[in-house]
N, C-alpha and C positions, 0 to 999 in steps of 0.2 A: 568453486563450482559455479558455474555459472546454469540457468534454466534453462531450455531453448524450446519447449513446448510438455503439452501434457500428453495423454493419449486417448481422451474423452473429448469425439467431436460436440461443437457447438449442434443443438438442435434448432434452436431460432437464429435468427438474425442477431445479433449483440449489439442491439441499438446504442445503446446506453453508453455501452463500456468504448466503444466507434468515440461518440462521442466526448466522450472525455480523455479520450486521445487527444483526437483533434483538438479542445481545448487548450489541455496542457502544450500542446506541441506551439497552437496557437503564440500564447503568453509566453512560452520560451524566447521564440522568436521576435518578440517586441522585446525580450529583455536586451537580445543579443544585438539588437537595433542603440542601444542608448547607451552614450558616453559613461565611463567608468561612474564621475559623480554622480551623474544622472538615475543609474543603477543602483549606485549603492542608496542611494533617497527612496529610491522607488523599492526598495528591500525593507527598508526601514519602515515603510508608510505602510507597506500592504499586505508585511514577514508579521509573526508572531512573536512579539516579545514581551517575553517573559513576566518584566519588571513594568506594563503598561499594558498587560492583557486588552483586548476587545475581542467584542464576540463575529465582528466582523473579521477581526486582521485572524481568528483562528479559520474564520471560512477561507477567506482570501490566499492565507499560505499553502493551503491543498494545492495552489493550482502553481506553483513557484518553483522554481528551481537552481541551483548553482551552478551546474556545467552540464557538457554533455553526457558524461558519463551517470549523472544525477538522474537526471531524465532519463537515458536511456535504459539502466537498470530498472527504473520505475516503472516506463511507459510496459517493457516485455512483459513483467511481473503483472501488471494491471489485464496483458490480452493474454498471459497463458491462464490465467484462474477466472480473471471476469468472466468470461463468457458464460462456462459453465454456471456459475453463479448466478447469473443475471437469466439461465434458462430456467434455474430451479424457482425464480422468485418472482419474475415480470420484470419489464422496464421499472416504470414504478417503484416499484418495493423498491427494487434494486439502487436506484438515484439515493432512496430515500436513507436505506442501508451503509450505502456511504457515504454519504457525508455524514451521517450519524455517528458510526464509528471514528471516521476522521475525525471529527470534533472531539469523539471520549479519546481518542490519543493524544488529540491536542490540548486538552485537558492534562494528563498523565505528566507530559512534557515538562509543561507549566510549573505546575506541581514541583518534581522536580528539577528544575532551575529558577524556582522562585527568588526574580531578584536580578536574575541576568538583563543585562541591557543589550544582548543579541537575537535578532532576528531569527525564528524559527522557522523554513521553509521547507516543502516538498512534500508529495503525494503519497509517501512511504505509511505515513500511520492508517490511513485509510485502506490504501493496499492491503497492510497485514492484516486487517481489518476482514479484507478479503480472503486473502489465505486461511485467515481464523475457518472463517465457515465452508471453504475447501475439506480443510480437516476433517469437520465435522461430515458433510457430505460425502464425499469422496474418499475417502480412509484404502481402501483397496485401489484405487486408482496407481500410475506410476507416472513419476516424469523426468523427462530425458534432461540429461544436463553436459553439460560440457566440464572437463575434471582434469584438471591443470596438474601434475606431479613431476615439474624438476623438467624431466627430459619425455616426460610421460604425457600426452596430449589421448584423449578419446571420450564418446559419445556411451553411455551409459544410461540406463533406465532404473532410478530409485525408487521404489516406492514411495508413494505420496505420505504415509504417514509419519514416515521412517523421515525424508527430507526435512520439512514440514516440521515434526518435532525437534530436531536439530536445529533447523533455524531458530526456532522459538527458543530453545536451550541459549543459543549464542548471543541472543537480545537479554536474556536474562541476568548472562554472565559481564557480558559488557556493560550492563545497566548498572549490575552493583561494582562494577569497577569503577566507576564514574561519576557514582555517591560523595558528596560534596563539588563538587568539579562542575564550575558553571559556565565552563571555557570557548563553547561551541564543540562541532563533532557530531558523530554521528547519534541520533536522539532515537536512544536505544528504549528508554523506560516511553518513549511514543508509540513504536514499534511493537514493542509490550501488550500494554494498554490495548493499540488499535487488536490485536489476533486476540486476545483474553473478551473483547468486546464482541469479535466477528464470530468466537463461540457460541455466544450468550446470543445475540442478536438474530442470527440466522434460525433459531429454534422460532422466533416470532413473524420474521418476515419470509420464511419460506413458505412457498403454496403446497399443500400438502396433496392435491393432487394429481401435483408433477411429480411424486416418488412415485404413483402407481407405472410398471411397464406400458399399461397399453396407451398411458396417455403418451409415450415414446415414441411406441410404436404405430402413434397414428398416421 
């Protein structure tokens, strides 16, 4: 299944979330500029790893990525949920929101591949981070997905919590398949971590009088 949007317009401008497209799309593109060696140094230098934590290379790997499909999974996921998101809380909050989360998955990560000598990258733990407080907000919302079966192609509308909880399921499950396994892959126990944070966190960082209607309706 892949996402292709929610069904809750943005009320503000989604400064924030704009922005941190652009960045990542940014940094993508200086990667895709640099000779293989050149890359994989520059992965090593500014990825998260594991076995040589910093509290830098955990900020720095949010903005990284390994292909295009990496990014582009990411960047959608980051503008179908940011937005809303980023209207419940301010710019502000919202910045401060993510990278927070980011960091507790980047943390989670760690955690579990304590010890790896490979680079952790990409914007995912922060995301779910995002989606975390989706959940929490949004519960009755729906979103449209695209639903791949065999010979079976169509556009569909899941409810948000129903999704949403599924995914969270599938990080859980692959998380503990993956226990002991320091191999590289998809950094499921980050993905974890980021949504179980983006719970917790959005109870703090949302403005609570952007749930009133008529501040909506202004």
């Amino acid at each position: 299944m892949i996402p292709l949007r929610d069904v809750i317009p943005s009320r503000t401008t989604p400064l924030v979330t704009i922005a941190l497209i652009a960045v990542n799309v940014v940094v993508f593109v200086c990667e895709l500029s640099l000779p293989e060696p050149a890359l994989t140094r520059f992965l090593y230098a500014h990825g998260l790893v594991p076995a040589d934590f910093t509290w830098a290379a955990a900020f720095s790997s949010m903005f990284l990525h390994s292909g295009w499909l990496h990014i582009g999974g990411n960047m959608l996921s980051l503008w179908i949920f940011g937005d809303n998101i980023e209207d419940r809380m301010g710019h502000v909050r919202f910045l401060l929101f993510y990278l927070l989360v980011g960091l507790a998955a980047a943390l989670a990560q760690t955690a579990a591949d304590w010890g790896s000598g490979l680079p952790l990258i990409g914007a995912s733990g922060a995301i779910a981070g995002v989606m975390g407080a989706y959940f929490v907000l949004f519960p009755s919302s729906r979103i449209l997905v695209l639903v791949f079966l065999i010979f079976f192609v169509d556009v569909v509308e899941i409810p948000a919590l129903l999704y949403l909880g599924f995914w969270f399921l599938l990080q859980i499950v692959g998380g503990a398949g993956r226990v002991g396994d320091a191999g590289g892959g998809v950094a499921f126990w980050a993905h974890a971590a980021g949504f179980i944070s983006g719970i917790v966190g959005v109870l703090v960082f949302r403005r609570r009088e952007r749930q009133r209607v008529d501040w909506w309706s202004a």
